[in-house]
LOTIMAR-790732 format. One record per residue (C-alpha): residue number from 1; residue in one letter; x, y, z. Coordinates in Angstrom, 1 decimal. Layout:
<atoms>
NUM|a|X|Y|Z
...
</atoms>
This chain:
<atoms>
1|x|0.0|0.0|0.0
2|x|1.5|3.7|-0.8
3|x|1.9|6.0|1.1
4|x|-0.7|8.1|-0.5
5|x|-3.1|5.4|-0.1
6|x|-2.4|5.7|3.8
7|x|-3.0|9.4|3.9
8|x|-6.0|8.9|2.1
9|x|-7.4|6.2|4.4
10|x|-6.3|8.8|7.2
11|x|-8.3|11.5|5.5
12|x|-11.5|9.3|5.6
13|x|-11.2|8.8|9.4
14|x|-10.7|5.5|9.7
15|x|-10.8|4.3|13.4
16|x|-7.9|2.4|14.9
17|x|-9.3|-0.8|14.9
18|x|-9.9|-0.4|11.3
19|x|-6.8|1.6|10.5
20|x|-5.1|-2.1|12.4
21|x|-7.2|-4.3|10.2
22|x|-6.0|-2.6|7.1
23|x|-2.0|-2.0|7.0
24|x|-0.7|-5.7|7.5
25|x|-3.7|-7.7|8.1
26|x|-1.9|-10.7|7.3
27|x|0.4|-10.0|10.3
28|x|-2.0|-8.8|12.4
29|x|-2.4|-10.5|16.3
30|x|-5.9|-11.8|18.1
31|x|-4.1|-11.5|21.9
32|x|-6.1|-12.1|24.9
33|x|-5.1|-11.7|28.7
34|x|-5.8|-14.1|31.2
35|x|-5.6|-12.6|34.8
36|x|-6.2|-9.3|34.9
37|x|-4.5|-8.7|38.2
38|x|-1.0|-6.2|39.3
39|x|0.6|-7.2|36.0
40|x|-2.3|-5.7|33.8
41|x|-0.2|-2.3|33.3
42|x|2.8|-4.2|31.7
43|x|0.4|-4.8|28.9
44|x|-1.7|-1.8|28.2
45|x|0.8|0.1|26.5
46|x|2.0|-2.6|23.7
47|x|-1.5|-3.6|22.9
48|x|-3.0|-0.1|22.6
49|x|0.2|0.2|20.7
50|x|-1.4|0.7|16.7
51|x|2.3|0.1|15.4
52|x|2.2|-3.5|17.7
53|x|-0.8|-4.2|14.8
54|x|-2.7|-6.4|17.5
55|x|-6.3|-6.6|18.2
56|x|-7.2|-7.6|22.2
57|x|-9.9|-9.8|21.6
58|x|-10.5|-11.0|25.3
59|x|-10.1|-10.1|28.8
60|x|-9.8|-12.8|31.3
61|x|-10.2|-13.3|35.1
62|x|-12.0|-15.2|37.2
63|x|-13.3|-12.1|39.8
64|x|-16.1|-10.0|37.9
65|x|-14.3|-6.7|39.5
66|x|-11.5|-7.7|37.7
67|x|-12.5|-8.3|34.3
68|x|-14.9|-4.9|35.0
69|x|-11.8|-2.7|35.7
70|x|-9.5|-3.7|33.3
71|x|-11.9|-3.4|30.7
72|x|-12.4|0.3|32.0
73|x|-8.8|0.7|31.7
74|x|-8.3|-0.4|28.1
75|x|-11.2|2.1|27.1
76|x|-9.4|4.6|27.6
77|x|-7.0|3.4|25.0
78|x|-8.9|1.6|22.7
79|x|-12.0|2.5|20.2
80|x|-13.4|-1.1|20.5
81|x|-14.2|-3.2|23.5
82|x|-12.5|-7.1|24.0
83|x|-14.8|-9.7|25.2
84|x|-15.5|-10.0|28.8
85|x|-14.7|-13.5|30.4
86|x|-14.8|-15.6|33.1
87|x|-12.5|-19.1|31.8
88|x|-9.0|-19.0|30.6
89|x|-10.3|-22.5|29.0
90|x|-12.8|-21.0|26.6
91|x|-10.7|-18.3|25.6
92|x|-8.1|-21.1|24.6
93|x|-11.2|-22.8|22.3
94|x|-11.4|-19.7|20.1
95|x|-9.3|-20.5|16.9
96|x|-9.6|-16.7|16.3
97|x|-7.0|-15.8|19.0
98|x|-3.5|-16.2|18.3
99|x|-1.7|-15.7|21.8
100|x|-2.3|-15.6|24.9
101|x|-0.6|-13.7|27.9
102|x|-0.6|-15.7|31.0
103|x|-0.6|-13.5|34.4
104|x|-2.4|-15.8|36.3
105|x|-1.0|-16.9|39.8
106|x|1.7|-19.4|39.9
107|x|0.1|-22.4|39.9
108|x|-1.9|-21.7|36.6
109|x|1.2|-20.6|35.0
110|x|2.4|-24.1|33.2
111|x|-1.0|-25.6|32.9
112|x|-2.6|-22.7|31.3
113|x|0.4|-22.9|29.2
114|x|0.2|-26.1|27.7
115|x|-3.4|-26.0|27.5
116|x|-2.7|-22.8|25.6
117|x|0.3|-25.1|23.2
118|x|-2.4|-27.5|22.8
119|x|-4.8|-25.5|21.3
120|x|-2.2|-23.9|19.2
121|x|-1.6|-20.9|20.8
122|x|1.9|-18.9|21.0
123|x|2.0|-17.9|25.0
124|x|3.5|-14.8|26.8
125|x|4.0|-16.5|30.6
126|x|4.6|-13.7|33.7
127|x|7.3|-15.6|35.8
128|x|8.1|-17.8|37.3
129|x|7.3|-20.3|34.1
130|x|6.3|-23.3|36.3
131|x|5.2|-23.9|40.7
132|x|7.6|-26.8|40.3
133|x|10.6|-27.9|38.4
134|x|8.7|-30.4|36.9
135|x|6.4|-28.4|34.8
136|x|9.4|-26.3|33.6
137|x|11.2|-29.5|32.1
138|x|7.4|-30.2|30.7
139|x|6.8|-26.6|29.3
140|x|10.7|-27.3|27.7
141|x|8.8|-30.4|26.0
142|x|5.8|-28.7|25.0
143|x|7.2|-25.9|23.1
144|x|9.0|-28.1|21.4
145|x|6.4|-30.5|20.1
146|x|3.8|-27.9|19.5
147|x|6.5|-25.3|18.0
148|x|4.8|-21.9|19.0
149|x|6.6|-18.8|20.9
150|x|6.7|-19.4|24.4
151|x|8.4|-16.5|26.0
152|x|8.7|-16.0|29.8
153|x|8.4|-12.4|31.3
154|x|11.5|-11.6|32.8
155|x|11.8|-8.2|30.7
156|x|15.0|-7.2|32.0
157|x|16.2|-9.1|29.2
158|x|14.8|-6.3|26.6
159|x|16.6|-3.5|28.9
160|x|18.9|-2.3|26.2
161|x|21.5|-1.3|29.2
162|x|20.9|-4.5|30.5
163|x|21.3|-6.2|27.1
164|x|24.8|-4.0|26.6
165|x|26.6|-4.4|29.8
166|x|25.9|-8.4|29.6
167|x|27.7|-8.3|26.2
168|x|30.6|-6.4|27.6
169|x|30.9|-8.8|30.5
170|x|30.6|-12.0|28.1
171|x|33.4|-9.6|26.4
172|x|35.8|-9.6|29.0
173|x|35.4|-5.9|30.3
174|x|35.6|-7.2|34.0
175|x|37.7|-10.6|33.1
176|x|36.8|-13.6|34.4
177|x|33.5|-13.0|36.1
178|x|33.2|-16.0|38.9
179|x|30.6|-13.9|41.2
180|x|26.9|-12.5|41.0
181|x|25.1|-11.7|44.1
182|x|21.2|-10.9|43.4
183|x|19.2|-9.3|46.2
184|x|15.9|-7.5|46.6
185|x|14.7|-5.8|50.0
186|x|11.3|-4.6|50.2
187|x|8.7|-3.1|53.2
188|x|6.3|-5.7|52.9
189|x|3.6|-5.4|56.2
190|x|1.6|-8.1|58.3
191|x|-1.0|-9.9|56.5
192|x|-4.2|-11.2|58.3
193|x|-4.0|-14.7|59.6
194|x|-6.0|-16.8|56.8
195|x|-9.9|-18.3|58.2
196|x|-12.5|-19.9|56.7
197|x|-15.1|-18.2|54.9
198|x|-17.6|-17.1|52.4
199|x|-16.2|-17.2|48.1
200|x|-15.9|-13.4|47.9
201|x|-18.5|-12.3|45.6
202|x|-17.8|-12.5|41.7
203|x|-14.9|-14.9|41.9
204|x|-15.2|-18.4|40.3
205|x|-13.1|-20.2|43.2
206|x|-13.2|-23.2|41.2
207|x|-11.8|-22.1|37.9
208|x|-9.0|-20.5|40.5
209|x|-7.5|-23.8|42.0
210|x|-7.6|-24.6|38.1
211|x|-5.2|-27.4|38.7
212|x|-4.7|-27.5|42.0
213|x|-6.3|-29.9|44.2
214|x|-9.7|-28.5|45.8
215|x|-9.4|-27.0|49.5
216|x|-11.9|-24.7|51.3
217|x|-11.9|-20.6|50.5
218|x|-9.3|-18.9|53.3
219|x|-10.3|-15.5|53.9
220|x|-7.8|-12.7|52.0
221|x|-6.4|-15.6|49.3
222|x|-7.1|-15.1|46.1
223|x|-6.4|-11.2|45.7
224|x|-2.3|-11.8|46.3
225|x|-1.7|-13.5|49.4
226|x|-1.9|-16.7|47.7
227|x|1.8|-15.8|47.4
228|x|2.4|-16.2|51.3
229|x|-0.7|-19.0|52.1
230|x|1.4|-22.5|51.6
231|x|2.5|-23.9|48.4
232|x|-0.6|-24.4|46.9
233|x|-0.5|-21.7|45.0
234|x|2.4|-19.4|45.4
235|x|6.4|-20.1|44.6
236|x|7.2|-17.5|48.0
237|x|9.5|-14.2|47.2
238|x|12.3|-16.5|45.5
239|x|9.6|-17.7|42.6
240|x|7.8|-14.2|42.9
241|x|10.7|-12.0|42.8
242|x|14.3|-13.4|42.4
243|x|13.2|-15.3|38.9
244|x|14.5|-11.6|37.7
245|x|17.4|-11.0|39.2
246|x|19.0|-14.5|39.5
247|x|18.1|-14.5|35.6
248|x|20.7|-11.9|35.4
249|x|23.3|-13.8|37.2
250|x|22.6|-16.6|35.1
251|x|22.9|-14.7|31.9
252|x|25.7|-12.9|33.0
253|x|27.9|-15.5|34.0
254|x|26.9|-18.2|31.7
255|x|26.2|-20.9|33.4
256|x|22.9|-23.5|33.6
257|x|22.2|-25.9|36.2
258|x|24.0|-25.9|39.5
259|x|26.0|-28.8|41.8
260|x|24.8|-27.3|45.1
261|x|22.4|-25.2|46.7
262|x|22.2|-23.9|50.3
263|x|20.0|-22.0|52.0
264|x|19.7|-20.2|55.4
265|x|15.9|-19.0|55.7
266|x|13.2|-17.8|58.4
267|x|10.2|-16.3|58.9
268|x|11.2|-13.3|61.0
269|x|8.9|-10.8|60.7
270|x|5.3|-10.9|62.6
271|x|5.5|-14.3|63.7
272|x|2.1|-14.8|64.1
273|x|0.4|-13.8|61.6
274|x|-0.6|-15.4|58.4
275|x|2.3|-15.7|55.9
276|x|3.1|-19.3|56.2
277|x|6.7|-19.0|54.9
278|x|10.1|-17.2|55.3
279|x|10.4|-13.6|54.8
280|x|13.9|-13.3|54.7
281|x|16.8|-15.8|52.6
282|x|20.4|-16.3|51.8
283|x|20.9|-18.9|49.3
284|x|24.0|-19.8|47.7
285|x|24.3|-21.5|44.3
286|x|27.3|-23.1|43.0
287|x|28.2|-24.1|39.6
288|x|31.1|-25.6|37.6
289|x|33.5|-23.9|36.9
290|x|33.9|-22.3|40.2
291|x|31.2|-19.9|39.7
292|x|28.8|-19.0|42.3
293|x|25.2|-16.9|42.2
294|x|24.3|-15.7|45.7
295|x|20.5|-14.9|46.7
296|x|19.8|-12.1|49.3
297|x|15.9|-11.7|49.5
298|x|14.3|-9.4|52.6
299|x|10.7|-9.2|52.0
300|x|10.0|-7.6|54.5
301|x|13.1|-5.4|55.4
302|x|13.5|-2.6|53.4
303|x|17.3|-1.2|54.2
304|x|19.0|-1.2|50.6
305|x|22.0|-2.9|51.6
306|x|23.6|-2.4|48.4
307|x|22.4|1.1|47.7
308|x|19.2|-0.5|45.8
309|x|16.1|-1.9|46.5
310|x|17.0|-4.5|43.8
311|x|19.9|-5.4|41.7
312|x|22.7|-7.7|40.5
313|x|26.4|-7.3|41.1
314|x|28.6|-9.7|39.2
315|x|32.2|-9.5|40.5
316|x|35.2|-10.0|38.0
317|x|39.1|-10.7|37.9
318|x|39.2|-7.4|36.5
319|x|36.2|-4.8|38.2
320|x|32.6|-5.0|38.8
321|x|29.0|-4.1|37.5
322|x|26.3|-3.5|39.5
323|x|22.9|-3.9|36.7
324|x|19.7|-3.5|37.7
325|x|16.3|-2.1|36.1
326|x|17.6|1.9|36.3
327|x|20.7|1.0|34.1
328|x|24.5|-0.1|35.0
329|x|27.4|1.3|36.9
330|x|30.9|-0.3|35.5
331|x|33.9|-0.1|38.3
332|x|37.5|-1.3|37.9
333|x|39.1|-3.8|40.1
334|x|39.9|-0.8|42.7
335|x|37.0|0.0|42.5
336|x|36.6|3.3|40.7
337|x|33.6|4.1|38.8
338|x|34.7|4.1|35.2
339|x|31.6|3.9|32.9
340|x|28.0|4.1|34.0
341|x|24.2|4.1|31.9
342|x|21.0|5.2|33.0
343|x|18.3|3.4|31.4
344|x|15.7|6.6|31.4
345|x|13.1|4.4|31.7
346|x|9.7|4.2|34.1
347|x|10.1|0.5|35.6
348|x|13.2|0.7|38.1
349|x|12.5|0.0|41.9
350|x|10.3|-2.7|43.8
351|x|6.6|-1.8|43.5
352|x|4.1|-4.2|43.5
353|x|2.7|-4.7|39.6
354|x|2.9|-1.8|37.0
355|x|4.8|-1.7|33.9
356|x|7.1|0.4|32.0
357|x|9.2|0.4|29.0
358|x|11.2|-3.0|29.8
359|x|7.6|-4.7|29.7
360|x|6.4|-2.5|26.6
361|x|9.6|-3.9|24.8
362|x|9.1|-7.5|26.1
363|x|5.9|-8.3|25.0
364|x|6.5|-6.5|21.9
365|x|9.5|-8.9|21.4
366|x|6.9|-11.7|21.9
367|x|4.6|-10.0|19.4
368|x|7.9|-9.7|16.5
369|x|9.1|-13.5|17.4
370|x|5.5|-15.1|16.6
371|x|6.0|-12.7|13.4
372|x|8.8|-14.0|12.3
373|x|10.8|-10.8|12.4
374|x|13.1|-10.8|16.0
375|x|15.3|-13.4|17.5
376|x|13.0|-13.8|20.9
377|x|14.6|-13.0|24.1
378|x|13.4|-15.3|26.6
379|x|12.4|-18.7|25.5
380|x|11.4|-20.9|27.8
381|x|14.2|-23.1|27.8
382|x|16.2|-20.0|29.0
383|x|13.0|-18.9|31.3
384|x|13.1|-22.6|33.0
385|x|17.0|-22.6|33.7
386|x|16.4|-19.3|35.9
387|x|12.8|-20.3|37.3
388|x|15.0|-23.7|38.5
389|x|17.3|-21.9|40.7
390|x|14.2|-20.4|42.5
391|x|12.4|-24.1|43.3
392|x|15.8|-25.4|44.3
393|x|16.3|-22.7|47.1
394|x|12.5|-23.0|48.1
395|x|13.2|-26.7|48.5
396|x|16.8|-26.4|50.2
397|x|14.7|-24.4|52.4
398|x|11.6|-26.9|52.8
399|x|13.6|-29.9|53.2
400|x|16.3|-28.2|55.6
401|x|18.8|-29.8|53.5
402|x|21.7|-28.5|51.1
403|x|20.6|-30.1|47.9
404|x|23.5|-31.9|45.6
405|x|22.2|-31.5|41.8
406|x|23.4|-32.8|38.8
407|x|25.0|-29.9|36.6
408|x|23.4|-31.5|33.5
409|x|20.1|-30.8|34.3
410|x|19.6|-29.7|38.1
411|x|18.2|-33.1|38.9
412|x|18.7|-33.5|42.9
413|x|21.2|-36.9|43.7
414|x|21.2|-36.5|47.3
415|x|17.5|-36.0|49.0
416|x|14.8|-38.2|48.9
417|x|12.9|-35.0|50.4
418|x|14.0|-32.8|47.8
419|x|13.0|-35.3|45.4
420|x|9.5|-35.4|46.6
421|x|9.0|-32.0|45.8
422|x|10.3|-32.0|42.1
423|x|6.7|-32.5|41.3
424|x|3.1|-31.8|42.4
425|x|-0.1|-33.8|42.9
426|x|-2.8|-32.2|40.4
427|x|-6.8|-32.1|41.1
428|x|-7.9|-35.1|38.8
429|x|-8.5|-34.1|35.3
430|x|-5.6|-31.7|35.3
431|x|-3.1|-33.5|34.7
432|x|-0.8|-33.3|31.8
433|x|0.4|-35.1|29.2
434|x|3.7|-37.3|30.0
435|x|6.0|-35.5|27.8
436|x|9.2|-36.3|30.2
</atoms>
């Protein structure tokens, strides 16, 4: 089409969702969201997008307010209105949509996933990928044999200062680098001790346990302290949070599975009330090689130890970076500041949701690697390497045992309690196929 044959089309008003349908149609995306929760922000921005050339077709969540609110949000960026609904599985039944973006809670992460691969849907997955290690090898396995886009949403990786200092340390601008220590500290308060009672009206409590065996409403669960309420649901602050940084570690020192994780971790904050799990952890994970990722989480402690509420410093034979969402700082092995980057971008700090640039770039990566047109940034193989060092620590911690792990593939040798937990018992029905 020329570009007189644009300007003309502009002339005649055209609305955007016509204006979409027009330039590209053959490239153009049917997306729908399923869980319309703290992530819904990351999104609005590359769908309203008209150079993204998508078209939201649904809006998913299993609380009425939910799907009500976020359709109020999108109106004020869109000229035509998605379809409301209440099941991530009928949304997957619709031939018409081409991808879906998962931000459900944890445990619906993988299974919406593969039910998504099934019915031949490309999938944008919030971390972590999987609840278990299990269902990370089995998303691994499911990409592969349904062969769509499958990309997990760590979006540091499409921080372009992110994206330049990790080439300059693959480079050899601090040497060897044999030492990444990720932490996060954040103010997070008491939460009520969970209690029986009443399905809060509008939510489909069923269609929430989705694959998770069925257990009585607790009071205060399913708007976000499923995260802190057992393991039914959540992956605790390691799944929640440290999928990102410890993804940077990874990346930045190159390495996969590790030989040994250790963990020191407790509950120290408000012992007595609800959140079922520690606050506060120190994990160490060695890897071949002699290289080590450290883990310093404080959920609930929100002195910046390292002059950030969040970050990764990977130490070198010859200097240091400290990378995080706000940019880089490069130092030499004395420790002088020689080279720093600010990203000048809107999603730096530890807030609870949102989204910014990082995610605006993200899922438009996702968007460009179903088209063909970008080499993707996080596939899920990558996504499930990271998501693995999260479960290991969680299960160091749950079994009160350093775990031995084989370096080829992070199988635990040593505990038969570590073992038990590779895995999960699903509510019958939900289980998935044995791709393993």
């Amino acid at each position: 089409m020329t570009t007189a044959g644009l300007s003309s089309f502009s002339a005649m008003s055209f609305t955007a969702k016509s204006y979409n349908k027009i330039i590209g149609s053959n490239e153009r995306l049917n997306i729908a969201i399923a869980g319309l929760g703290r992530r819904l922000g990351a999104y609005v921005a590359p769908i309203a997008n008209k150079a993204s050339n998508v078209e939201l077709v649904y809006l998913c969540d299993v609380m009425k307010s939910q799907r009500e609110k976020a359709a109020e949000r999108f109106a004020e960026h869109l000229d035509y209105t998605p379809k409301l609904e209440n099941s991530i599985l009928k949304v997957m039944e619709d031939k018409k949509v081409d991808a879906i973006i998962n931000a459900t809670p944890d445990h619906w992460h993988a299974p919406g996933t593969w039910l998504a691969l099934e019915n031949g849907k490309h999938v944008y997955v919030e971390k972590p990928c999987s609840h278990n290690p299990k269902e990370g090898e089995l998303l691994v396995a499911y990409q592969k044999k349904y062969k769509r886009v499958v990309q997990m949403g760590n979006q540091q990786r499409s921080a372009l200062p992110s994206q330049e200092i990790i080439n300059e340390i693959h480079n050899g601008v601090i040497g060897n680098p044999y030492l990444a220590v990720a932490h996060y500290a954040n103010r997070r308060g008491e939460v009520v001790v969970p209690s029986k009672s009443p399905v809060p009206d509008g939510l489909d409590w069923d269609l929430f346990q989705g694959p998770s065996p069925r257990k009585e409403y607790m009071h205060d669960t399913w708007n976000y302290n499923w995260h802190w309420y057992g393991w039914d649901f959540g992956t605790a602050e390691t799944g929640n949070n440290a999928t990102h940084e410890l993804d940077i570690a990874r990346w930045a020192l190159q390495v996969e599975f590790p030989k040994k994780v250790k963990v020191n971790a407790e509950k120290l904050h408000w012992p007595n009330d609800g959140w079922s799990m520690y606050d506060t952890m120190d994990a160490t994970f060695e890897f071949n090689k002699d290289k080590i990722i450290k883990w310093d989480g404080k959920s609930r402690n929100g002195y910046s130890t390292y002059g950030k509420g969040r970050g990764t410093i990977i130490y070198g034979t010859d200097g240091t970076v400290h990378v995080d969402r706000g940019g880089y700082e490069l130092y030499d092995r004395t420790g002088k500041l020689v080279k720093e980057r600010k990203s000048g971008g809107s999603e730096a700090g530890t807030q609870l949701g949102g989204g910014g640039d990082m995610s605006s770039m993200h899922v438009v990566n996702f968007f460009e690697a179903i088209r063909g047109k970008e080499e993707q940034r996080s596939p899920i193989d990558e996504g499930a390497k990271s998501t693995l060092l999260c479960h290991l620590a969680n299960m160091a911690y749950r079994t009160g045992e350093t775990l031995e792990c084989d370096p080829k593939n992070g199988h635990i040798t040593n505990s038969e309690k570590g073992r038990a937990l590779w895995g999960r018992t699903y509510e019958p029905g939900w289980e998935p196929q044995d791709l393993l």
